[in-house]
C-alpha positions as semicolon CSV with decimal commas, in nm:
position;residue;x (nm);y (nm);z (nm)
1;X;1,352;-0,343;1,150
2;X;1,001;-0,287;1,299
3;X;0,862;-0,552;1,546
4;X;0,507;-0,544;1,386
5;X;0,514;-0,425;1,058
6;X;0,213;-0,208;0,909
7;X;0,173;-0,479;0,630
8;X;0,364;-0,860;0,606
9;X;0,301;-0,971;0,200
10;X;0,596;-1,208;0,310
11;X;0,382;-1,337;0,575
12;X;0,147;-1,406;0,295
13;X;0,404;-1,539;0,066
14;X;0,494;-1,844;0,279
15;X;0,142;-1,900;0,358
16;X;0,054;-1,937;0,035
17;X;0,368;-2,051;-0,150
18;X;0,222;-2,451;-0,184
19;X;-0,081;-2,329;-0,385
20;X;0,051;-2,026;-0,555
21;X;0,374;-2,209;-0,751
22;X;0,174;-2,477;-0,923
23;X;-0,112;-2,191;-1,017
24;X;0,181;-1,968;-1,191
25;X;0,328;-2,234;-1,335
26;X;0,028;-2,389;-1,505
27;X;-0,011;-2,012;-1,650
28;X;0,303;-1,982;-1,748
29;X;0,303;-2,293;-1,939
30;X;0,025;-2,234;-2,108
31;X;0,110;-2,010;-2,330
32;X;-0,194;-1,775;-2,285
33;X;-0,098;-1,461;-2,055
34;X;-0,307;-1,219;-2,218
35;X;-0,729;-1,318;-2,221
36;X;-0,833;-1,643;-2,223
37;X;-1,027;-1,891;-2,017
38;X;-0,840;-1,798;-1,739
39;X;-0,966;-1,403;-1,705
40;X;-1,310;-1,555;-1,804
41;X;-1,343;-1,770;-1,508
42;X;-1,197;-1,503;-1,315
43;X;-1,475;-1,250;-1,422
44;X;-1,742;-1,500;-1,332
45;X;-1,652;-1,613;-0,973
46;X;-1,580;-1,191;-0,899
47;X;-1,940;-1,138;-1,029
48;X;-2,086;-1,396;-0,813
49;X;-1,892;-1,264;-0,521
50;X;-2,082;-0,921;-0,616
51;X;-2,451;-1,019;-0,690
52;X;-2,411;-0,875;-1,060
53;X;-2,435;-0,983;-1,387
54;X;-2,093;-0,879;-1,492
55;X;-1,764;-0,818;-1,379
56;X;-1,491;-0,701;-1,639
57;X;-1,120;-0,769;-1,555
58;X;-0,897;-0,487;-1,612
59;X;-0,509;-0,350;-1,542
60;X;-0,596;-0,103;-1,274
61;X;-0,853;0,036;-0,965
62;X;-0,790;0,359;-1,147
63;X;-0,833;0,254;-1,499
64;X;-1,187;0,093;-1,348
65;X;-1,288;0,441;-1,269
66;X;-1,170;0,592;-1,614
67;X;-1,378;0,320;-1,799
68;X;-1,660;0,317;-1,589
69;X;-1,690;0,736;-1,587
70;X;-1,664;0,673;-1,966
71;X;-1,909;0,397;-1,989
72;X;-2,136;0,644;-1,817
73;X;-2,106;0,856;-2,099
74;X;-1,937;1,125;-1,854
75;X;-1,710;1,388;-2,113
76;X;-1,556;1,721;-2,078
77;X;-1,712;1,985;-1,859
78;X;-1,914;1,728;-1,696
79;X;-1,951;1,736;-1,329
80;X;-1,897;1,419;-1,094
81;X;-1,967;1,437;-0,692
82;X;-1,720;1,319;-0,497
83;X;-1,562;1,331;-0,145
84;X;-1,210;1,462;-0,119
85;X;-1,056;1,283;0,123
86;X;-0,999;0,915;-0,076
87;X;-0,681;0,836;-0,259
88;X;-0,608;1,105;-0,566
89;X;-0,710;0,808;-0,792
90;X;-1,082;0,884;-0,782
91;X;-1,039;1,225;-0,878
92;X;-0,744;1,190;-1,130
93;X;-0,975;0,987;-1,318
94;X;-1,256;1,248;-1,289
95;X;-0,999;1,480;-1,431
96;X;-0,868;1,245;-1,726
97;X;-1,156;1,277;-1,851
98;X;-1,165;1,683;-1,847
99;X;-1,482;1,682;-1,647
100;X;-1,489;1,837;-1,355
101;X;-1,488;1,656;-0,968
102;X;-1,710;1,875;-0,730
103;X;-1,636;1,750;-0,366
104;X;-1,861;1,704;-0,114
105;X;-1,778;1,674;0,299
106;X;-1,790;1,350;0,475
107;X;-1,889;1,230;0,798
108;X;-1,742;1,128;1,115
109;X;-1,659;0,792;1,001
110;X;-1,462;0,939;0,652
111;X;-1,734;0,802;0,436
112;X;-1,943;1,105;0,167
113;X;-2,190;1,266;0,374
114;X;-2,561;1,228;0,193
115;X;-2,726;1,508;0,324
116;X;-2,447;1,703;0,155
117;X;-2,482;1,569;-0,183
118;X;-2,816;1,752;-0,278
119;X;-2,681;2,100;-0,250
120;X;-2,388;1,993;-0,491
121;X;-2,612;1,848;-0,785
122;X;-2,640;2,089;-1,073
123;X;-2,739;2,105;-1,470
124;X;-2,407;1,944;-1,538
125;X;-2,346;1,674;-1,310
126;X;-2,326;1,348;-1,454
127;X;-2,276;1,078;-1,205
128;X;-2,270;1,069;-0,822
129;X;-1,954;0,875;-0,701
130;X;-1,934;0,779;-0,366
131;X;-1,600;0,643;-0,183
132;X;-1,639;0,346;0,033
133;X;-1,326;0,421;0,262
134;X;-1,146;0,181;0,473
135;X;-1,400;-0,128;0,380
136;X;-1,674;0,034;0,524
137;X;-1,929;0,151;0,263
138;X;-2,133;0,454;0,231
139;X;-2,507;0,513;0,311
140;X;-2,621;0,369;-0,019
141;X;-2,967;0,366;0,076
142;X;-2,949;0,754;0,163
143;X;-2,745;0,808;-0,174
144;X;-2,930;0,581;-0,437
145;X;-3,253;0,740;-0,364
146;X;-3,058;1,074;-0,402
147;X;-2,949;0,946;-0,754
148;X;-3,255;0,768;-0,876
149;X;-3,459;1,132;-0,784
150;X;-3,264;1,357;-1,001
151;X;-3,207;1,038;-1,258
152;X;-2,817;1,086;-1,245
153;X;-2,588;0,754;-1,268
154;X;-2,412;0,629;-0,907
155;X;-2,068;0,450;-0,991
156;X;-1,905;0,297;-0,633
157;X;-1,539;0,358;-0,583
158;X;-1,517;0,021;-0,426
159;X;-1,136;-0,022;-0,434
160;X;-1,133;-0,036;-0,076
161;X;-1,445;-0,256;-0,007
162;X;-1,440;-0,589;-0,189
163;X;-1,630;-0,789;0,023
164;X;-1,776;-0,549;0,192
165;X;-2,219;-0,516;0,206
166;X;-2,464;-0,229;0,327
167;X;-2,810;-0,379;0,435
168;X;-2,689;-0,721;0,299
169;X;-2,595;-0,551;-0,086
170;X;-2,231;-0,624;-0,167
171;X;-2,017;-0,315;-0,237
172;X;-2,010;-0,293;-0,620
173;X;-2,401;-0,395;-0,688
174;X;-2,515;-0,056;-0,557
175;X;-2,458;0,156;-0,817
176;X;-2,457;0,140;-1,243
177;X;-2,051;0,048;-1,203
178;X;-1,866;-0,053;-0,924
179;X;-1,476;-0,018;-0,962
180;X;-1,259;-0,225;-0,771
181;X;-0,870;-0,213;-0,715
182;X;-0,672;-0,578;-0,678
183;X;-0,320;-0,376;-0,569
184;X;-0,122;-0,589;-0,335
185;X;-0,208;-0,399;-0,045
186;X;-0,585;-0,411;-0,077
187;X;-0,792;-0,729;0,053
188;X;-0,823;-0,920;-0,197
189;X;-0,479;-0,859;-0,389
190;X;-0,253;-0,924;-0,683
191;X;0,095;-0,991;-0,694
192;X;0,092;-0,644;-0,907
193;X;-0,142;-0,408;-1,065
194;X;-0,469;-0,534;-1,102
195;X;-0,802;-0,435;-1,119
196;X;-1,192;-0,435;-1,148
197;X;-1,539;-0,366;-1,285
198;X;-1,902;-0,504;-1,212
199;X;-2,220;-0,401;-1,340
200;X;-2,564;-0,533;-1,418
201;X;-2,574;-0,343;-1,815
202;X;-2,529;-0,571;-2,107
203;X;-2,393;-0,239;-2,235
204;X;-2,198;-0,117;-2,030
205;X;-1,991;-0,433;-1,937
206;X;-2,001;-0,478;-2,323
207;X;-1,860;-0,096;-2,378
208;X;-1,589;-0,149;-2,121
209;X;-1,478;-0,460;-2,262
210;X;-1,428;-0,302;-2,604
211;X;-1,261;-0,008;-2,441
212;X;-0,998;-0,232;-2,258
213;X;-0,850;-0,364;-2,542
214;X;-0,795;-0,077;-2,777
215;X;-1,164;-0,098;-2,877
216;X;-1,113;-0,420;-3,127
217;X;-1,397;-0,617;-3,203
218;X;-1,147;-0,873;-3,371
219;X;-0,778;-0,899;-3,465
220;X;-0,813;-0,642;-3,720
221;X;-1,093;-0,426;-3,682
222;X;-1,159;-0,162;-3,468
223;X;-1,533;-0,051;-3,347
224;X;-1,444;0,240;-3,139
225;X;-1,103;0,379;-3,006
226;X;-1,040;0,294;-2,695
227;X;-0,741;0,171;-2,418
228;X;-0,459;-0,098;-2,298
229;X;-0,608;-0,193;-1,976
230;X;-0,599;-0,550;-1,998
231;X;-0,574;-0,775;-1,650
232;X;-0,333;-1,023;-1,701
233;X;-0,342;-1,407;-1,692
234;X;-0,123;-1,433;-1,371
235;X;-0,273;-1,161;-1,209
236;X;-0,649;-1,308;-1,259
237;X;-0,508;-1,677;-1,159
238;X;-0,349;-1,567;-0,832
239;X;-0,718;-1,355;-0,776
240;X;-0,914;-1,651;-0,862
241;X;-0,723;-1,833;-0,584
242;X;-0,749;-1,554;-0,339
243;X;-1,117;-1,512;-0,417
244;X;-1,192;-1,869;-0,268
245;X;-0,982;-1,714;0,066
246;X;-1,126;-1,440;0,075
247;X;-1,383;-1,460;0,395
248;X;-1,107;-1,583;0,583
249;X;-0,887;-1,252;0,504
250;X;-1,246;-1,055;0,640
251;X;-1,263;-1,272;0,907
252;X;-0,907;-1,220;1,040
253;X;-0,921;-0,867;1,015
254;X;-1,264;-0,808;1,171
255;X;-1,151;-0,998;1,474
256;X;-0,836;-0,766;1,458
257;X;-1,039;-0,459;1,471
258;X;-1,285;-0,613;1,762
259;X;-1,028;-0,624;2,004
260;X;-0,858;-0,309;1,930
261;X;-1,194;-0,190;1,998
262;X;-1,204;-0,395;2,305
263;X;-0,843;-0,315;2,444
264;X;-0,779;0,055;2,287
265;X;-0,891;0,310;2,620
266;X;-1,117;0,579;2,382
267;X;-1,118;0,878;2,606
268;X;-0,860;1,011;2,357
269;X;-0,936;0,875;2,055
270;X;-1,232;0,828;1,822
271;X;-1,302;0,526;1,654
272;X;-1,652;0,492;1,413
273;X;-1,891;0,232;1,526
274;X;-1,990;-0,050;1,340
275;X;-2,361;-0,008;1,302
276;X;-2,602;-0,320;1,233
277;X;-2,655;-0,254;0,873
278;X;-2,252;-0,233;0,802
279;X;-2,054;-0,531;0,691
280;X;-1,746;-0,397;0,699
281;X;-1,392;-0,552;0,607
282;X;-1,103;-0,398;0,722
283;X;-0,897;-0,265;0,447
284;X;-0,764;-0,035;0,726
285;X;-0,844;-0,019;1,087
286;X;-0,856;0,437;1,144
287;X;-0,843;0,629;1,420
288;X;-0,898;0,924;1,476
289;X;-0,682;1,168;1,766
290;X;-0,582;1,510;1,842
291;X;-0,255;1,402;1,916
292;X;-0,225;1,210;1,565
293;X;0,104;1,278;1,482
294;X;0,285;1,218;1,856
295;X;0,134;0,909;1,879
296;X;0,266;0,796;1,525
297;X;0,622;0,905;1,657
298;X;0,571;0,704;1,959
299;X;0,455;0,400;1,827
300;X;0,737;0,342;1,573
301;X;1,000;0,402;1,846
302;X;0,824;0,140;2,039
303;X;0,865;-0,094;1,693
304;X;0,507;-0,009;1,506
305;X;0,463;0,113;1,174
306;X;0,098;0,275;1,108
307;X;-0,008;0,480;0,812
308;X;-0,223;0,805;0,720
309;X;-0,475;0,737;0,483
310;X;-0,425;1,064;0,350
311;X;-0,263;1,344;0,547
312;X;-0,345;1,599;0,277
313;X;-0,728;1,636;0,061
314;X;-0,721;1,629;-0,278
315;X;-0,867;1,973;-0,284
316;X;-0,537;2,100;-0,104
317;X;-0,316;1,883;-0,337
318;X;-0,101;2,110;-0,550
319;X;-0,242;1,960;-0,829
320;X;-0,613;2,078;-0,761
321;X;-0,561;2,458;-0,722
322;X;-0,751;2,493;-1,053
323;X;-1,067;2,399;-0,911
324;X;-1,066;2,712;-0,675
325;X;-1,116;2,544;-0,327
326;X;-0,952;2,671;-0,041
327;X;-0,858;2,535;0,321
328;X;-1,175;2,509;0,489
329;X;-1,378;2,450;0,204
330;X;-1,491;2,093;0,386
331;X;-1,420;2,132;0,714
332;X;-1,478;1,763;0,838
333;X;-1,244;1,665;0,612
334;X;-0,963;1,872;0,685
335;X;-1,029;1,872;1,082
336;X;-1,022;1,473;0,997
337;X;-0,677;1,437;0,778
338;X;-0,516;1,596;1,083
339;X;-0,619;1,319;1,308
340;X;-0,635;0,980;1,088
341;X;-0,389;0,695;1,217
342;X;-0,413;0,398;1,034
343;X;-0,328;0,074;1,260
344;X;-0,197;-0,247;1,133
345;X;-0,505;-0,473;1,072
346;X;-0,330;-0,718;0,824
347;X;-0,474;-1,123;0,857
348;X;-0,130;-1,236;0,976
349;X;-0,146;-1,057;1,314
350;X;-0,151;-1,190;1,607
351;X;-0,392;-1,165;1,910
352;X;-0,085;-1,062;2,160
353;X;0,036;-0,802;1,866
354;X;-0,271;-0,665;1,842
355;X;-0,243;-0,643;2,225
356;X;0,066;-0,511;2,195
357;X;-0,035;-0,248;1,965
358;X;-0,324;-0,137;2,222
359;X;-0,129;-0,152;2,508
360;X;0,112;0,099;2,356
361;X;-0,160;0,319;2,244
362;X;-0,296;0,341;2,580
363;X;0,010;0,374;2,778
364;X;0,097;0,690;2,565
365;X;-0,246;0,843;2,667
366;X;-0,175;0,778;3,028
């Protein structure tokens, strides 16, 4: 059994345990597991945690992409930007939808590179939608202004960065949408599937709320086809506790990533800077080294799990050889999915762990 494991939702479990029975069991017996008061108030504390005027509650990060693409009005042969080095959620539900993701490099620290995204914009493209990787969010500023000059929709894959702000704008108010994931490994987290959708539009919060539940505008009639994607009572309780946690979660893991900053000896290994205008949360702690893959090896005979968040780009998946890109197509990202290491960074660390952790990192350098 590992000595510090990558994540500890046990750790979590017993910390929370006191508040957590009496919140499932008031669900439970209530009777009402599917909509209700309880998803309302939900929807209303995540919006205020956003700055917008809407959040909907749905099953899924991915089904928050699929409804906000569609919300959008994006439809086959359509063309959304993208980087190609997230999870294969934010292109799967590009592809869902039979339009067409065209990628676009990244920078040094993993997030979509802006002064790429021009080049990429043709005739068909129909929303810009920028990944905000490891809780630290894109360069909005740089990307907005892209979108609002060639009047073409911005939707934030902000699965990774609840919480997160750029120039004091919380992830998920940047854009049209935002989508947001609630899986149990993510910041704020469900005790399953769960998931997310803000947005300042009357219509669309109004579209995606008809679209999550099989487009019915009452028991029997039905406005527009649409889904099951339907966040469940328990899920949104357990959220609506977490919410109120939440800062301390951000807090925990930024001081977790200060001191591997502090302690970790970066001759060997690059880590991206926090600059002034990034809040940034933590959903993983990266690094970046040549020797990626030794170092891994080394650290889990030494008792540490890490993680590579991802070892292969979507446009090298299997899956993706349709779209015709090739290795070296985006050669920052590639160069970069050989290097990632992805530290533990969890809340329920410990200063000497994280210590630990450093110490190990550096004494396989030396």
């Amino acid at each position: 059994m590992p000595k510090i494991p990558y994540v500890n939702l046990a750790a979590q479990w017993t910390a929370e345990r006191q508040e957590l029975l009496p919140i499932v069991e008031q669900v439970l017996a209530s009777g009402q597991y599917i909509g209700g008061n309880i998803i309302q108030e939900f929807e209303v504390q995540a919006a205020k945690a956003c700055q917008t005027k809407y959040c909907v509650a749905l099953n899924s990060g991915t089904d928050a992409l699929v409804c906000g693409l569609l919300a959008l009005g994006v439809q086959a042969d359509d063309e959304v930007i993208t980087p190609p080095n997230s999870f294969i959620a934010s292109t799967a539900a590009i592809v869902h939808l039979r339009a067409k993701p065209i990628f676009v490099d990244v920078l040094p620290d993993q997030n979509i590179d802006p002064a790429k995204i021009e080049a990429a914009i043709t005739s068909r493209t129909k929303a810009i939608m920028p990944v905000h990787l490891t809780g630290r969010m894109g360069r909005m500023d740089e990307i907005r202004a892209i979108a609002e000059r060639h009047d073409i929709p911005l939707i934030e894959d902000a699965a990774q960065s609840m919480g997160s702000r750029y120039q004091d704008i919380p992830s998920g108010k940047w854009g049209e949408v935002g989508c947001f994931s609630a899986h149990p490994l993510k910041n704020l987290n469900a005790c399953g599937d769960a998931g997310f959708l803000t947005t300042d539009s009357d219509e669309i919060a109004q579209r995606v709320r008809l679209m999550r539940n099989h487009g019915l505008i009452d028991r029997n009639t039905v406005e527009r086809f649409g889904y099951v994607s339907r966040m469940d009572a328990l899920q949104a309780a357990i959220l609506s506790y977490r919410l109120t946690e939440l800062d301390g979660v951000i807090e925990k893991r930024q001081r977790n990533a200060t001191l591997y900053r502090e302690l970790i000896h970066q001759e060997h290994i690059f880590i991206p800077e926090d600059r002034g205008q990034e809040f940034n949360t933590y959903h993983t702690f990266v690094i970046q080294t040549r020797q990626r893959d030794e170092l891994k090896a080394y650290l889990l005979s030494q008792g540490i799990e890490t993680a590579i968040h991802y070892p292969i780009p979507i446009h090298l998946q299997p899956a993706a050889n349709y779209l015709g890109y090739s290795r070296g197509s985006f050669p920052v990202t590639e160069e970069q999915a050989t290097q990632i290491l992805t530290l533990p960074v969890h809340q329920y660390l410990e200063p000497q762990e994280i210590e630990c952790i450093a110490q190990h990192v550096n004494t396989f350098f030396a």
